[in-house]
Backbone bond lengths (Angstrom), bond angles and torsions (degrees), N, CA, C in turn:
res aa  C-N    CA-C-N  psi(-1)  N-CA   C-N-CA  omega(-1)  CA-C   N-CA-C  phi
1 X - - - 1.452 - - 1.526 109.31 -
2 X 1.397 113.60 146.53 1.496 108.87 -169.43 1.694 98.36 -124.41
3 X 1.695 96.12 136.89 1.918 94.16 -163.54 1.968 78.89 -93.36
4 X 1.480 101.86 150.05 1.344 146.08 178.35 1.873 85.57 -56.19
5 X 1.279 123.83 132.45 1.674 136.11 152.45 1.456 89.76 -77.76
6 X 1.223 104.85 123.25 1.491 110.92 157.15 1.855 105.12 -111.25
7 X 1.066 125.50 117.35 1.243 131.90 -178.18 2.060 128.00 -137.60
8 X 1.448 92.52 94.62 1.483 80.14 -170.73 1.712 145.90 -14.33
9 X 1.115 115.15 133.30 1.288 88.66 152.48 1.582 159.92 33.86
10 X 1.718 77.54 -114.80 1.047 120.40 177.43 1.884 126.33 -147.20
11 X 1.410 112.42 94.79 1.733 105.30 -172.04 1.774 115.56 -77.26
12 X 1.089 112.76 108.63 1.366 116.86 167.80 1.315 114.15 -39.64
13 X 1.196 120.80 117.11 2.013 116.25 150.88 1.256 122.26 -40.05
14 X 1.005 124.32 137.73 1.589 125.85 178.90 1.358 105.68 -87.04
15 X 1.185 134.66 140.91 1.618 148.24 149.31 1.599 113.30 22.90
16 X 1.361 90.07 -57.66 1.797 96.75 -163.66 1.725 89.72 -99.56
17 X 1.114 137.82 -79.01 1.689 119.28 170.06 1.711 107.61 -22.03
18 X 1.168 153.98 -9.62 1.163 137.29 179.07 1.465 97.83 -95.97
19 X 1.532 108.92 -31.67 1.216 120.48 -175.78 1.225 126.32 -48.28
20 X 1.491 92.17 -76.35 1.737 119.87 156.84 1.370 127.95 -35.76
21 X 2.006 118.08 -28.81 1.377 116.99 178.03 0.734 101.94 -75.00
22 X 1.687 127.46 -33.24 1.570 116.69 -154.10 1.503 107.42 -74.42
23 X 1.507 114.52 -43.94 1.495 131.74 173.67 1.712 104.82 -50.79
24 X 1.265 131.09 -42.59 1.797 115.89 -169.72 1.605 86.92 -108.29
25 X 1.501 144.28 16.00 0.891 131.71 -161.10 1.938 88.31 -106.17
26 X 1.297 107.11 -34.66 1.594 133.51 157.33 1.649 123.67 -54.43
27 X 1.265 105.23 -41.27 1.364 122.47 177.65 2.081 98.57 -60.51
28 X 1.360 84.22 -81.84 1.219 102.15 162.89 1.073 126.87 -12.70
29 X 1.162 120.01 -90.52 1.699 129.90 174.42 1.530 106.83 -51.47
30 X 1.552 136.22 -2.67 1.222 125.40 166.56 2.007 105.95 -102.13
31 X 1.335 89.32 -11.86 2.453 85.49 165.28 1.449 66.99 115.94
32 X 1.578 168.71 42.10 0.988 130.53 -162.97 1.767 90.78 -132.31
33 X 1.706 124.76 116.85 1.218 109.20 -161.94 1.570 109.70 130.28
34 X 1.866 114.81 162.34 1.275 116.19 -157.56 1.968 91.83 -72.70
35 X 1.529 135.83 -178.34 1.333 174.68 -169.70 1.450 85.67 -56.04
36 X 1.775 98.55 -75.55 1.671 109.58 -161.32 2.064 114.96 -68.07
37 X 1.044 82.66 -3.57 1.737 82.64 178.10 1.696 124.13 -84.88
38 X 0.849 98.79 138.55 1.769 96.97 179.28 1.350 109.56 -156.46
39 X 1.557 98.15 172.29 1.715 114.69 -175.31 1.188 105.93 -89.74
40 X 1.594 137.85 94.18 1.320 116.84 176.92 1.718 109.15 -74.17
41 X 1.678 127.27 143.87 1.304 133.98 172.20 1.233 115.00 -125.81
42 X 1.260 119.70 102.67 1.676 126.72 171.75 1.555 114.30 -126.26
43 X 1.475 110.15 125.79 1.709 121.12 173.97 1.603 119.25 -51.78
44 X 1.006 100.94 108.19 1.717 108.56 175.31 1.601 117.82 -28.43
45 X 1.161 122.99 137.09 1.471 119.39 -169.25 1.672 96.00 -86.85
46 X 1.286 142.53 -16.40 1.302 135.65 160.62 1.283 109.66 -95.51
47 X 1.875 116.89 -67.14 1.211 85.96 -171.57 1.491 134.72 -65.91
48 X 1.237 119.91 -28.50 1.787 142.72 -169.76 1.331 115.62 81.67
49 X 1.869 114.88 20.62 1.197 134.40 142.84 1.327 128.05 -57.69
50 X 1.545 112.66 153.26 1.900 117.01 -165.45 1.300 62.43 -82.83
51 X 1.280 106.03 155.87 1.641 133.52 126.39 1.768 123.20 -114.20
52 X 0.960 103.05 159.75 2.022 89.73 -172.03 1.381 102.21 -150.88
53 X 1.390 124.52 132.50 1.080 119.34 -179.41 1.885 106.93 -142.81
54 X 1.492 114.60 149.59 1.502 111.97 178.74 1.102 114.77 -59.36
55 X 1.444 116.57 121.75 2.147 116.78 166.19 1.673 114.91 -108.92
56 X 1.114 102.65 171.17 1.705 96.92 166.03 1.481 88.91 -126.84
57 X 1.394 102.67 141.63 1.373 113.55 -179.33 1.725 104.38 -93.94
58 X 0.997 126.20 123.64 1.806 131.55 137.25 1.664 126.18 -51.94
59 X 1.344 111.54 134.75 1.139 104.61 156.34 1.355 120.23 -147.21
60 X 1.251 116.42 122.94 1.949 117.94 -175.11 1.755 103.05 -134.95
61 X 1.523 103.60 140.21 1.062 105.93 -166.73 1.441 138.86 65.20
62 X 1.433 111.72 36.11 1.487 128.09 -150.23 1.588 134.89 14.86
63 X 1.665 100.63 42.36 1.471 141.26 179.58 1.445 109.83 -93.51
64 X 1.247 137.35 113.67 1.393 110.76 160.21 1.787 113.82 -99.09
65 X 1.910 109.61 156.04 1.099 116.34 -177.97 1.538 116.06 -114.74
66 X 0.885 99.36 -168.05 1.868 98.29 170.24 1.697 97.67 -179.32
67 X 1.323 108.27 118.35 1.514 144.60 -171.19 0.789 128.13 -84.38
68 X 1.469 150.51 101.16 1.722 137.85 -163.70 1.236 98.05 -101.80
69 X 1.624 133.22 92.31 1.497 144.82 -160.02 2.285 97.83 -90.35
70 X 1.536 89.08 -0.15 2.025 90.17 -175.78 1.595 83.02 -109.60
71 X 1.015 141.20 -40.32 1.671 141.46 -177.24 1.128 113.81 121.75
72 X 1.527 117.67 -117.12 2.110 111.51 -163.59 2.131 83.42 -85.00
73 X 1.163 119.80 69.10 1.490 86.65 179.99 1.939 101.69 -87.17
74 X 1.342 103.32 -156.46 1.516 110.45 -161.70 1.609 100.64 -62.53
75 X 1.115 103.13 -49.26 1.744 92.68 -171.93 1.373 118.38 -93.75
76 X 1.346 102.13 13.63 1.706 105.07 149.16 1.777 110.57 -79.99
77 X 1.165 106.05 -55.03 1.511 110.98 177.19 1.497 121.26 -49.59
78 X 1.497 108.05 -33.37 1.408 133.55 179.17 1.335 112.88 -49.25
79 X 1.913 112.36 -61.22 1.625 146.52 173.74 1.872 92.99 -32.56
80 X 1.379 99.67 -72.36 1.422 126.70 -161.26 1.242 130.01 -31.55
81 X 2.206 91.15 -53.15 1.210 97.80 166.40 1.121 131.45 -89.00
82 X 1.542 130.85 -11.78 1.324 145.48 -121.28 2.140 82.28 -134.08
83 X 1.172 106.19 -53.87 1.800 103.18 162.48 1.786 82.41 88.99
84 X 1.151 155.33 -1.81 1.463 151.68 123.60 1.551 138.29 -112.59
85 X 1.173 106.33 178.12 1.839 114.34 177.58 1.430 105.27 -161.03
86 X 1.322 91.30 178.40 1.852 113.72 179.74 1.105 98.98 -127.40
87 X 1.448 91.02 147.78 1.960 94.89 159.54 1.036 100.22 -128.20
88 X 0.949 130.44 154.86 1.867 131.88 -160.77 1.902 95.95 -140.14
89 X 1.026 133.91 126.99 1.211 129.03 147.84 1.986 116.43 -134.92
90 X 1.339 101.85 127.37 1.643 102.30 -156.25 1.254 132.27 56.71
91 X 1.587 122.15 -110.32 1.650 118.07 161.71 1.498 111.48 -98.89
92 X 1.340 124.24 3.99 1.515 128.32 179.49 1.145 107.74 -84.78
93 X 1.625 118.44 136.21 1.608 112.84 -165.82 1.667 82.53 -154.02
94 X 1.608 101.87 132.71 1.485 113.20 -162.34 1.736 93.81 -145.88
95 X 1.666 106.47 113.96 1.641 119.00 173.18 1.649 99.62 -98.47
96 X 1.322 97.68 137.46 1.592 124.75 171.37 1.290 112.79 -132.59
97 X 1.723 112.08 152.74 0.953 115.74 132.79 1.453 147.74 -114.12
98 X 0.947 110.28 151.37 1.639 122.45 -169.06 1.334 124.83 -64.36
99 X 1.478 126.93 96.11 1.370 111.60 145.12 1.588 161.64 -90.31
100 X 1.153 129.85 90.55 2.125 108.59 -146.10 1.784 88.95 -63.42
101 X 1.560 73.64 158.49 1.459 113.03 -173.58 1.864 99.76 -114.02
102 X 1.681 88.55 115.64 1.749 109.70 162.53 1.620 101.37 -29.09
103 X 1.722 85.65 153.53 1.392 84.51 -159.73 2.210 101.45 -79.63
104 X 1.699 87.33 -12.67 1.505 82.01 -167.70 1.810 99.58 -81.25
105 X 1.289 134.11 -7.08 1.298 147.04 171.11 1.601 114.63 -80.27
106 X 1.485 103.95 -3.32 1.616 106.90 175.40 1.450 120.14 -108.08
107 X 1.330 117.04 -5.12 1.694 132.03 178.08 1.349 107.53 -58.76
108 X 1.625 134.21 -59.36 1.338 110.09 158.94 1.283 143.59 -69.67
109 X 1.342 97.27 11.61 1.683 95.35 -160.87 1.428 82.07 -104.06
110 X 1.233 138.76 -41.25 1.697 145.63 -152.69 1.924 102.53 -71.15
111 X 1.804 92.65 -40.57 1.446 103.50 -164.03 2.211 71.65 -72.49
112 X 1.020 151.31 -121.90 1.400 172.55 124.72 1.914 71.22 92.06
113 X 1.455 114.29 -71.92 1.044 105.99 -149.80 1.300 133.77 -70.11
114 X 1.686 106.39 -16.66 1.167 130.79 147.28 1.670 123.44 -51.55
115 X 1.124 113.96 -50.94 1.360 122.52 -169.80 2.087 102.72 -64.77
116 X 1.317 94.63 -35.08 1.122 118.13 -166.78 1.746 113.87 -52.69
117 X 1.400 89.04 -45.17 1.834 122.35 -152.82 1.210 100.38 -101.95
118 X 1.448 147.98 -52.39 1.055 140.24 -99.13 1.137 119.05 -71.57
119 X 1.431 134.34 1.73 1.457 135.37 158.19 1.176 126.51 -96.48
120 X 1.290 116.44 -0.86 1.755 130.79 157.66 1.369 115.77 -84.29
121 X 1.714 115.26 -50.65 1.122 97.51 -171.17 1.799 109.15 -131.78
122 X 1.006 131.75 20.99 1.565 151.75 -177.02 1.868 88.29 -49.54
123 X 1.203 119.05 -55.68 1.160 109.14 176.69 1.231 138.11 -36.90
124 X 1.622 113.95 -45.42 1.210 123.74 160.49 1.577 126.16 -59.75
125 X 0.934 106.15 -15.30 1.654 98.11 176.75 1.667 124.65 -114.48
126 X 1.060 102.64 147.02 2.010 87.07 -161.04 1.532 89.99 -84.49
127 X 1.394 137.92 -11.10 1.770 113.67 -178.54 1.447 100.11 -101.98
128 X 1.150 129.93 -177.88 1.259 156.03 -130.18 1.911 98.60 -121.34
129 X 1.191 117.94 135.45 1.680 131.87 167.82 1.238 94.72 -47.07
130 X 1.167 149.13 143.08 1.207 174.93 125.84 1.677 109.83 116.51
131 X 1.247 86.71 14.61 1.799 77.71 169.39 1.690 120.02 -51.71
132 X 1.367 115.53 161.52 1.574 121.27 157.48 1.479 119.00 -46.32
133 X 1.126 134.60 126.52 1.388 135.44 174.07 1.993 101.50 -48.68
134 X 1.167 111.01 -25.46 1.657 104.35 -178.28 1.523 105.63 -65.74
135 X 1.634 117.37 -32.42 1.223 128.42 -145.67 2.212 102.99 -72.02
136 X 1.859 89.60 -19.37 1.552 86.57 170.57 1.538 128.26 -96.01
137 X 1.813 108.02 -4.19 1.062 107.53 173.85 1.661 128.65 -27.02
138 X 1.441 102.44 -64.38 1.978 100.88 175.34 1.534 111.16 -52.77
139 X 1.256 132.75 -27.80 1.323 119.08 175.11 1.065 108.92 -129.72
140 X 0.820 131.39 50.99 1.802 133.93 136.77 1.323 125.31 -49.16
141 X 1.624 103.00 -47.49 1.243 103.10 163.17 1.871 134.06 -43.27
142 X 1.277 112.77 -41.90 1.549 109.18 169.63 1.168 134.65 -79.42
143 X 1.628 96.86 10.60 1.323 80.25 167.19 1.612 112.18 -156.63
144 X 2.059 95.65 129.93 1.026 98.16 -160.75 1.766 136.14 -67.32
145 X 0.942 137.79 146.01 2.069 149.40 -169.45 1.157 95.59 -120.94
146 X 1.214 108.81 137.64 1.292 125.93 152.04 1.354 120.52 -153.04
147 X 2.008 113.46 140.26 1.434 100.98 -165.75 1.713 95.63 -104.76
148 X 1.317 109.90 156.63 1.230 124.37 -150.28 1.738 101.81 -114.99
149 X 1.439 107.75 122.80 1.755 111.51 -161.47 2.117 74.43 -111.34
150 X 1.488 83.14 158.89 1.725 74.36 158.40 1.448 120.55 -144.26
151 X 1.760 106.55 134.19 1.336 108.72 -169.70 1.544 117.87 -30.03
């Protein structure tokens, strides 16, 4: 018998993780930091304010992705409505647009990004770094992919 993943949403950052993004989210946006890291920048769907937050970028199949490992958070919703972003790292500044990826088109990419991360974001996911790409099928759904075209 297989027990149901129940997995929010969406997980809020705590206090000091909001803290901490803002601090390497700074780093970041000055080149400062590993290849896969970047400044994501997308205009608020109310206010029509940047917001910017640190990502690690994926890339398989000489595709790049970008992973929402917390779920629908703000600048997933942001992407959605807004239909682009930036990624900024140092003076390099790169506009895309966003497409999500089916949830059955996200099983290798989820396991990649996991395998990838696993001391950033292992938390977020209830199975284990090297799981089977099947092993995310039931929750694929929470969490949002998108493959990244660029303007």
């Amino acid at each position: 018998m297989t027990q149901s993943l129940l997995i929010p949403a969406f997980r809020e950052p705590k206090p000091i993780e909001k803290l901490f993004n803002r601090f390497f989210g700074f780093l970041v946006g000055l080149g400062i930091g590993p290849q896969y890291n970047y400044l994501l920048q997308v205009r608020g769907r109310k206010s029509g304010r940047i917001f910017s937050s640190p990502v690690n970028l994926i890339e398989a199949g000489g595709r790049k992705y970008l992973v929402a490992p917390r779920g629908r958070t703000q600048w997933v919703r942001n992407i959605e409505a807004s239909g682009e972003l930036t990624l900024k790292r140092g003076s390099a500044i790169h506009r895309y647009r966003p497409q999500a990826i089916s949830d059955a088109e996200k099983l290798p990419l989820l396991k990649l990004y996991l395998d990838s991360f696993p001391g950033a974001v292992q938390r977020y996911f209830p199975i284990a770094a090297g799981s089977p790409p099947e092993a995310f099928r039931e929750l694929a759904g929470s969490y949002p992919v998108f493959e990244l075209t660029a303007i």
